[in-house]
N, C-alpha and C positions, 0 to 999 in steps of 0.2 A: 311205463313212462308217465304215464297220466296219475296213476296214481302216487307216483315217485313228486310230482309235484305238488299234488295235493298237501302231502307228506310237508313238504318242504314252505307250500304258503301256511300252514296251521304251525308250524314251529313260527317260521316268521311275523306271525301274527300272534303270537304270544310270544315274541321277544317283545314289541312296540306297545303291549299292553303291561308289560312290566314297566317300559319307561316310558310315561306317556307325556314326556317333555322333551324325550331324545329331537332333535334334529338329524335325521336317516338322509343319506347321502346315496347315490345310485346304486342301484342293485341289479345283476347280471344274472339270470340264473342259465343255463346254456347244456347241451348234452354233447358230452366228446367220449366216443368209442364205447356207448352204451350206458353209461354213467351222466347223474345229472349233479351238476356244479352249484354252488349258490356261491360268487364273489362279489367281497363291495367294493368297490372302487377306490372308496377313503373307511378312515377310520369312523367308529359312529362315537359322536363324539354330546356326552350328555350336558345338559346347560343350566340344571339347578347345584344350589349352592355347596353341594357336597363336590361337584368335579372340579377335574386338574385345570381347567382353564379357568374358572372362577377363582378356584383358590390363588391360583399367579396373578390374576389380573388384580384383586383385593389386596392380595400382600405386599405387591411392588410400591416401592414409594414412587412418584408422579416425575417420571423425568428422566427415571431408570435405564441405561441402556444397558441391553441386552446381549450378552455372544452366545452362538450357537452351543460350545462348548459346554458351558455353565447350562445351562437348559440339559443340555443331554445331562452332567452330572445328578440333575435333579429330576431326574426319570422320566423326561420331555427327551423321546424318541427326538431326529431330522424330519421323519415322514411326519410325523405331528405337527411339529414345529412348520413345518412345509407347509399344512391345513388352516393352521391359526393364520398364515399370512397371506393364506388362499380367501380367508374368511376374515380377513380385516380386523384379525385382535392385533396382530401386531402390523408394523409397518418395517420394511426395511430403509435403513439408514445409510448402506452403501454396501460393499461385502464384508460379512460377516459380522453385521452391527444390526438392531433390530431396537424397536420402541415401540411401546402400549400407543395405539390406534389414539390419536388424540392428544397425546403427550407433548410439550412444548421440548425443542430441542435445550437442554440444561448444560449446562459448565461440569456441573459437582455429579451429575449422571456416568457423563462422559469419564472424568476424571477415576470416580469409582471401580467402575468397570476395568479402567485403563488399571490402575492401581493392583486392585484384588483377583482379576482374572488373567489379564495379560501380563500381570507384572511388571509393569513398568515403572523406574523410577522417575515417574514426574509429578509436581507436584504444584501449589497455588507457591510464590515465595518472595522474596524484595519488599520490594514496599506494598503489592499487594498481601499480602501474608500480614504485614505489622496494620495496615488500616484493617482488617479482618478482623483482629483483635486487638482492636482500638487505642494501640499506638500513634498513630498519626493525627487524629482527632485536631489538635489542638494548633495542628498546621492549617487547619482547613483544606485539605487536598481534596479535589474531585476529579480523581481518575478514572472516564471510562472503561478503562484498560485495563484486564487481570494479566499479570505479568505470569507466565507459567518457568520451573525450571526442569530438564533434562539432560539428562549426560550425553557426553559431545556427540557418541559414537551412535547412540539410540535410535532407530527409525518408527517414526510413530505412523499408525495406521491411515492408511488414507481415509476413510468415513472421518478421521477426528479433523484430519486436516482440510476437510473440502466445506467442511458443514458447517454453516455458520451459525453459532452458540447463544445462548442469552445474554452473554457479553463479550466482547470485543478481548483476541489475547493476541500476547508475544509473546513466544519463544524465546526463553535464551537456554543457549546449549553451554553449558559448565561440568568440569569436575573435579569440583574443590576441593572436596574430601575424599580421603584415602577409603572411610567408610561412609559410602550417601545414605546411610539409615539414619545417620546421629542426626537427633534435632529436627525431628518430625513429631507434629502434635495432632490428635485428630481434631476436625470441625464440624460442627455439623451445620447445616443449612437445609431449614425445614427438616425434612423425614431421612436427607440423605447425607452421609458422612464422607469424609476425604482427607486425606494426607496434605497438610502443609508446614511449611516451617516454620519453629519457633519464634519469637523476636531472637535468640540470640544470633541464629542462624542467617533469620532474614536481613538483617542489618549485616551479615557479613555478604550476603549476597547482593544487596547494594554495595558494599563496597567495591566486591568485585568486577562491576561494570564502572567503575569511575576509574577516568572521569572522560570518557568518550562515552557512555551512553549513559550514565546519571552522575547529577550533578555532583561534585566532592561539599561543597556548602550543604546540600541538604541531607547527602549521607549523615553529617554531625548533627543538623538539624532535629533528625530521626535516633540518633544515638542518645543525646540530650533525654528523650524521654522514656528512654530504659533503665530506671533505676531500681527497679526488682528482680533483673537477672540471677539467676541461682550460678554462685563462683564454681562452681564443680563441672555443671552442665559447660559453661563458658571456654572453662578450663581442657573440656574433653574437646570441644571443638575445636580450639584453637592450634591445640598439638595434631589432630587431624586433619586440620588446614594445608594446602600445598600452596596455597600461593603466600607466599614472603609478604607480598604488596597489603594483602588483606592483613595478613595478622598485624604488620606492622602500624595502621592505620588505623585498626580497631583499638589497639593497645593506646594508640598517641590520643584518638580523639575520648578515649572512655579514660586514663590521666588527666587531660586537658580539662576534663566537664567535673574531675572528682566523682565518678559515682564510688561509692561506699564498698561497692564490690569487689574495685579493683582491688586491694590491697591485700585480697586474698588469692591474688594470679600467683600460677609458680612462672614468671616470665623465662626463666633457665631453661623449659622445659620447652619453649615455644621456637618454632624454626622461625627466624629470623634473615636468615640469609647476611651474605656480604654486601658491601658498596652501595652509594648512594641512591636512590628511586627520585625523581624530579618529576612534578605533577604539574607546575608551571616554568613557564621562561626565565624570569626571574623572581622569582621565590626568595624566602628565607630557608634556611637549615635549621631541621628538628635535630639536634646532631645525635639524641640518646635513640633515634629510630631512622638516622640517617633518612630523613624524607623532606624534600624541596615543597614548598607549599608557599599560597598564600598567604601573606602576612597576617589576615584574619582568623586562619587558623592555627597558628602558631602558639 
């Protein structure tokens, strides 16, 4: 036995002389039914710049959230994962949500994760999507507010919804299109990228909240300054559109303003639907998109 341990601290002492930056974690050594045991307790987990935890923690951009999942894919064992958060590299977020020790809670982290591991289709969109890419500019808007979009039926994870972000969101739950991938552009912010909608997109996404929860004046407003839209791109969303109300509104106000693009719509092709849509009490009639409006935007 004695010498059975001897055996066993001269191994162990030329493991810690191989890595002489390891951070060594409890060590058990115990004899059961004759036999002598060496277990550690945790993994030994080394802290110069060649290991796995350096290399995650460098690589992530600042703001990152993390799912279990994804870690395991990337060869980050649970028991690891378990260690780093025993050892304050990471932090948990809620279940199944984790962030670099120190990490400011981000939007575009969130969103990420949400995106490319959970697959989720939600996205930045409306009018925050067009002031993003500096559509709205010229209205002077300052919304603290990123307006996020998701399909009706979606359940997004509680860590996203408990936790409050580096800015202020609303939900709205829509599903406009037949296909929600069309008319997603990437963005980045800082080191970290994310799905949101294009202008042509966003402005139908506005649309589709008026005029109970955005304004019908400043939907045109925001139309008014889309005059580089690609007719193809407009084109595909429009025939994937299921609400009548939006196509019909986007077609009347982007007519109304002349952009240059229109003229290249196949309007035949666009579901329009029957009978009149009334947006005020007494309105005027757009009669070629059957739409009740006010006079100023007629």
């Amino acid at each position: 036995m004695v010498n059975g341990l001897k055996t066993i601290n001269r191994q162990f002492n030329n493991l810690i002389n191989c890595f002489p930056k390891a951070i060594i974690f409890v060590i058990n050594i115990f004899n059961f039914e004759n036999k002598v045991y060496l277990c550690a307790l945790n993994n030994i987990i080394y802290m110069d710049n060649g290991t796995k935890i350096n290399f995650l923690i460098q690589s992530l951009p600042r703001g990152s959230v993390l799912m279990p999942s994804w870690l395991l894919s990337q060869g980050y064992s649970y028991e690891l994962q378990q260690i780093y958060r025993k050892s304050n590299w990471f932090k948990s977020i809620g279940k199944g949500a984790m962030i670099k020790s120190g990490d400011p809670l981000v939007l575009t982290g969130a969103l990420f994760a949400l995106q490319n591991v959970e697959n989720i289709n939600i996205h930045v969109g409306g009018r925050s999507a067009l002031e993003m890419q500096g559509f709205a500019q010229y209205l002077q808007i300052n919304n603290s507010i990123t307006t996020l979009f998701v399909n009706s039926k979606t359940k997004l994870p509680l860590w996203f919804e408990k936790n409050y972000w580096n800015t202020k969101t609303k939900v709205f739950r829509l599903s406009l299109f037949n296909n929600e991938t069309l008319g997603m552009s990437d963005f980045q912010d800082n080191e970290l990228i994310m799905k949101i909608s294009n202008p042509a997109r966003a402005i139908m996404e506005c649309i589709a909240l008026c005029p109970e929860k955005f304004p019908l004046s400043e939907s045109f407003e925001l139309m008014e300054g889309l005059t580089s839209l690609r007719p193809a791109k407009v084109q595909e969303l429009l025939e994937n559109c299921k609400s009548v109300k939006v196509n019909r509104l986007f077609l009347h106000f982007a007519e109304k303003i002349s952009h240059s693009w229109f003229k290249y719509l196949d309007i035949s092709k666009i579901n329009l639907g029957i009978g009149n849509r009334s947006f005020v009490k007494s309105g005027i009639l757009v009669s070629k998109y059957k739409l009740v409006l006010p006079k100023e935007l007629v």
